[in-house]
Residue, then its C-alpha position, 0 to 999 in steps of 0.5 A: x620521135x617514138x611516134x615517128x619510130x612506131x611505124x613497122x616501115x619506118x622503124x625498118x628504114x631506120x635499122x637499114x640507115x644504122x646497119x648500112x649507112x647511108x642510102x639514096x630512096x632507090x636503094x632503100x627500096x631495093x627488095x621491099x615491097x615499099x613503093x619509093x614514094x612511100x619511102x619518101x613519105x616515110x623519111x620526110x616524117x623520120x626527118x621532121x622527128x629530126x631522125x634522119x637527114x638528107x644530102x645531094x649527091x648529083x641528082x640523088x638525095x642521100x638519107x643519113x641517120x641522125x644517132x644523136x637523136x637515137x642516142x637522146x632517146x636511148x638516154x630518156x628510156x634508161x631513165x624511164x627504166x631506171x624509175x620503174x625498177x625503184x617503183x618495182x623494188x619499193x613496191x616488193x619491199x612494201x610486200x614482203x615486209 
């Protein structure tokens, strides 16, 4: 997922699905200098990390956030987070006594 999340294009496409909600490849491309084949390369590996998913509608695939997914991670960075501030304060402790 956080490799899938580290490409600059990718990372934009998933703040586009979370700030506009759902969107077909077109509208995805509209005002980019992205190519639709591109977007679509890039949403088929946000959706292998299992970021986004895709619905017909008529003779459009429609791609939606998975938050969920976000919400995984944010959940496993708090955790990192919160190991590394007890890491920093005992080390601070260490130092100043």
């Amino acid at each position: 997922m956080f490799a899938a999340l580290g490409d600059e294009t990718r990372l934009a496409i998933v703040a586009q699905l979370s700030s506009r909600g759902p969107r077909s490849i077109t509208s995805l491309t509209e005002g980019s200098s992205v190519t639709r084949q591109a977007v679509t390369k890039h949403l088929h590996v946000l959706n292998g990390a299992g970021l986004v998913h895709c619905s017909r509608r008529g003779r459009e695939s429609i791609w939606e956030l998975d938050s969920h997914r976000l919400q995984d991670a944010q959940r496993y960075l708090a955790e990192i987070s919160a190991h590394w501030d007890a890491a920093i304060d005992r080390l601070r402790k260490f130092v100043e006594d």
